[in-house]
C-alpha positions in Angstrom: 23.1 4.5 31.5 23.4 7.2 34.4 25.4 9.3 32.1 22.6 8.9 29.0 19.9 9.8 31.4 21.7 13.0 32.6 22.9 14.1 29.2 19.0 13.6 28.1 17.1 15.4 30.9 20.0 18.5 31.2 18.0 19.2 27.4 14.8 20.9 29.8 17.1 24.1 29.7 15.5 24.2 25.8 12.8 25.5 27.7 14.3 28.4 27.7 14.1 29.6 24.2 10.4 29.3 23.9 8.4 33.4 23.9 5.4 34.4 25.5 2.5 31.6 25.2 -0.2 32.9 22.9 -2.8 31.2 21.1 -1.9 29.8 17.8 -3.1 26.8 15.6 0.5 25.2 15.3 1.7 22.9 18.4 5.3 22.3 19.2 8.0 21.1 21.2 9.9 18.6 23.2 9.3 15.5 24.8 12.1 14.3 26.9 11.3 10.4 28.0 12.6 7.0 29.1 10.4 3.8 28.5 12.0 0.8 31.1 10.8 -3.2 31.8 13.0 -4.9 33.3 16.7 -5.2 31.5 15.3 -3.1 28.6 15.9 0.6 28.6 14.8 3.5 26.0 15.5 7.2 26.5 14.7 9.4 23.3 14.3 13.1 22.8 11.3 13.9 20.6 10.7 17.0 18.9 7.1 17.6 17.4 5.0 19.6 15.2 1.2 19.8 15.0 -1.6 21.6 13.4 -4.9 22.1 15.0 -7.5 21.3 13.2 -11.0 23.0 12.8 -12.4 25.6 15.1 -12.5 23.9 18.3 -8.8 22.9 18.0 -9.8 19.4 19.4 -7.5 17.3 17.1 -3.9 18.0 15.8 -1.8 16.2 13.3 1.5 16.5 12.8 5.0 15.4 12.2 7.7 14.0 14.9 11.7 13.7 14.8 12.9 11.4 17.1 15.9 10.5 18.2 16.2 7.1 20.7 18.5 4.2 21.8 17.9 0.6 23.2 19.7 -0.8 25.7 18.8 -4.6 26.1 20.0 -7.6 28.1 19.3 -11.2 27.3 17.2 -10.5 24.2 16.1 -13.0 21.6 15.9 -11.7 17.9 14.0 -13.8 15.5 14.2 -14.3 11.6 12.6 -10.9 10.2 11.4 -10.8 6.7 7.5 -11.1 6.3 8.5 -13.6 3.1 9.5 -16.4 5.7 7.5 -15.4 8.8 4.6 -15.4 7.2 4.8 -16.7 3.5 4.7 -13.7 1.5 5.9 -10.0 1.8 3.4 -6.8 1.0 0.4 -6.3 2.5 -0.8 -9.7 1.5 1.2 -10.9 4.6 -1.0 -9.2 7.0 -2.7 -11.1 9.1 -1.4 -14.3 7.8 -0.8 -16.9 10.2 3.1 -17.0 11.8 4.8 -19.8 10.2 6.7 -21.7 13.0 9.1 -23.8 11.5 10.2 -21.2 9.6 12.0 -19.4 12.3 15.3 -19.1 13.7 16.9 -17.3 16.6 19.6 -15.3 17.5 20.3 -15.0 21.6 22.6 -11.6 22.1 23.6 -11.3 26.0 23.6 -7.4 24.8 22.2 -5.0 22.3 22.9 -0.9 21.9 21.7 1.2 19.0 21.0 4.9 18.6 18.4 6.2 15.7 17.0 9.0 14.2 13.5 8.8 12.8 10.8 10.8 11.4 7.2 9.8 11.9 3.1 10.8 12.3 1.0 12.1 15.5 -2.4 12.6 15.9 -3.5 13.9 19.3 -7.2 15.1 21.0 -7.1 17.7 23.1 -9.6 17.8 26.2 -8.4 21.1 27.8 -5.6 20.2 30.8 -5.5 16.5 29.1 -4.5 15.8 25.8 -4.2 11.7 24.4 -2.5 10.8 20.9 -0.3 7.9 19.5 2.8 8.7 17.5 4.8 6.0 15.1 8.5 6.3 13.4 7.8 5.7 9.5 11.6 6.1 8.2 15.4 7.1 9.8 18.5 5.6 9.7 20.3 4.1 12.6 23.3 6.3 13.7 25.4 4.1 16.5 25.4 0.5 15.2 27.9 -1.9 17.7 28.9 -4.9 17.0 27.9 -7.8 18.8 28.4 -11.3 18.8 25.2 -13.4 19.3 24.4 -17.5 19.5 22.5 -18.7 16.3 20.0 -21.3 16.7 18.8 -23.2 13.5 18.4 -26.9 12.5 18.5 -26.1 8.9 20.6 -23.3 8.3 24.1 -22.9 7.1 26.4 -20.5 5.6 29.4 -20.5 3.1 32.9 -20.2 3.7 36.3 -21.3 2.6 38.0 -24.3 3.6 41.4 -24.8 4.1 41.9 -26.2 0.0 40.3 -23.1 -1.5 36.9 -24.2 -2.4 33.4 -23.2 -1.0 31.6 -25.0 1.4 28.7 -25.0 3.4 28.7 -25.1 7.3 25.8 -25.6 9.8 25.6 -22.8 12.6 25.6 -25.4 15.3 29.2 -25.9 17.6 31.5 -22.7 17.5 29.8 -21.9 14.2 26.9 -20.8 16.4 28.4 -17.5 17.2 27.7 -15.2 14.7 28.7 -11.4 14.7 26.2 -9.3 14.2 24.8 -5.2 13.8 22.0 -3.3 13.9 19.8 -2.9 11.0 21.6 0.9 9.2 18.0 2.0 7.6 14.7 2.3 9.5 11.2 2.0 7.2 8.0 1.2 8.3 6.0 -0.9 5.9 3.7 -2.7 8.4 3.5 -6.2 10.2 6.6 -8.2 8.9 7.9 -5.9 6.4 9.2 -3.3 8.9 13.0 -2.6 8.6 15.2 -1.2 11.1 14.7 0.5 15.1 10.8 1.8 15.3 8.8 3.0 17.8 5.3 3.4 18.3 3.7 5.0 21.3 0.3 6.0 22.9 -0.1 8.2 25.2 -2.1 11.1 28.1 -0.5 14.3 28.6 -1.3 16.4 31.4 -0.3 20.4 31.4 1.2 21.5 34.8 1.3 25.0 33.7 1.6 26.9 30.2 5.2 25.8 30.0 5.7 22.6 31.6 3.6 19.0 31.2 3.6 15.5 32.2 3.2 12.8 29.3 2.7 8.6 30.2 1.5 6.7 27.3 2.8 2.8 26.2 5.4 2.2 24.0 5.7 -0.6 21.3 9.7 -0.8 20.0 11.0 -3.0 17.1 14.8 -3.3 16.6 16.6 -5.8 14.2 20.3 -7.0 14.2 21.9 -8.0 10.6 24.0 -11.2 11.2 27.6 -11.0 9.3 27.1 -14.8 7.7 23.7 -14.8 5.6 21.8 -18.7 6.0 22.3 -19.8 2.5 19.8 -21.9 3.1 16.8 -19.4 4.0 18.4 -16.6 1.9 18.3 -14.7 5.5 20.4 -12.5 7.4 18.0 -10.4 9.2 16.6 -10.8 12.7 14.0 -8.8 14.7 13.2 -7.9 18.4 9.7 -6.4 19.4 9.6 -5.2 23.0 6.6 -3.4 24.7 7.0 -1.3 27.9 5.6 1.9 29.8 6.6 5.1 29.2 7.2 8.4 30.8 8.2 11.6 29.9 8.5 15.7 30.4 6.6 17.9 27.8 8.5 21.4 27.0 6.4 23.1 24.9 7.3 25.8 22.4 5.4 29.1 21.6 4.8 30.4 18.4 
């Protein structure tokens, strides 16, 4: 972790690059951040893009690449797709009631992933404060270990081959519980229950030090999913999401156009 953290804040020499601060209607650079709770860790490098909008320049939208890993102990991932959580996928599923016995769990003692997405901001700005909330819509996930986690189902089972040749079915319960697992490869956002893959979403107050330096705290919502080797034949499912909420902190090096 020590090493992450030093690799991501040594990236403030990007400061560097950026000319003479002059007035212009497009907004960018870099935010350099770590959200923490507890056993849950996520430092990301953000680089951003906005336009201001209208005469006063009070409100910017833009674009965001992000690039961010999770590091998690002790984490619970439950059964993903909106079709079982909620008894239908689409935007029909929103705001439908969870459906209980419809999920499983898988316990992972660790989780690592690194992703790259692109997403939306939209930001006010109230002269040395600015406030906005920024969300990942689509990436892919580049570092994806494997891990080994304890399945937890009454009903489910998978196939296999016995020892004569033939398929059978097998309940994850005994040594069968232990399932290896990796993260989700492709990140969408298609709201609620139909999300796919490592997202963040964040809100957040920036205050400007000086013309080249800032200070940004905000909250950040994170969803990650593991893909478990053995699909449950019996739910048609392999997919299994984590939602974690935590502060966040970071240093805003601006670039001048």
């Amino acid at each position: 972790m020590r090493k992450i953290l030093v690799a991501f804040f040594t990236t403030i020499a990007l400061h560097t690059y950026a000319q003479s601060p002059v007035a212009s209607r497009i907004r960018s650079g870099f935010d350099v951040g770590l959200a923490i709770k507890n056993d849950y860790y996520n430092p990301s490098i953000t680089y951003y893009q906005l336009i201001n909008l209208g005469d006063q320049r009070l409100f910017s939208l833009g674009w965001t690449g992000r690039l961010g890993a999770f590091y998690g102990d002790n984490l619970n991932y439950y059964t993903a797709p909106a079709q079982l959580t909620r008894g239908q996928a689409g935007l029909g599923s929103l705001g439908k009631p969870l459906i209980v016995q419809n999920i499983d769990t898988v316990r992972f003692d660790y989780v690592t992933m690194t992703s790259f997405n692109l997403g939306l901001r939209a930001q006010f700005n109230l002269g040395l404060v600015e406030v906005g909330a920024s969300a990942d819509l689509l990436g892919i996930t580049l570092l994806r270990r494997y891990r080994t986690g304890r399945y937890r189902s009454s009903t489910g089972a998978f196939s296999t081959i016995d020892s004569l040749n033939r398929e059978v079915q097998r309940p994850f319960q005994g040594p069968d519980a232990f399932q290896g697992s990796r993260p989700q490869r492709w990140n969408l956002r298609l709201l609620g229950d139909n999300d796919y893959g490592m997202l963040a979403t964040e809100v957040y107050a920036r205050i400007r030090i000086n013309q080249r330096f800032a200070v940004k705290a905000g909250y950040q919502w994170l969803t990650t999913e593991m893909v478990v080797d053995n699909r449950d034949v019996i739910a048609d499912n392999n997919r299994f999401r984590n939602r974690t909420g935590f502060p966040y902190i970071a240093l805003t090096l601006p670039i001048f156009h």
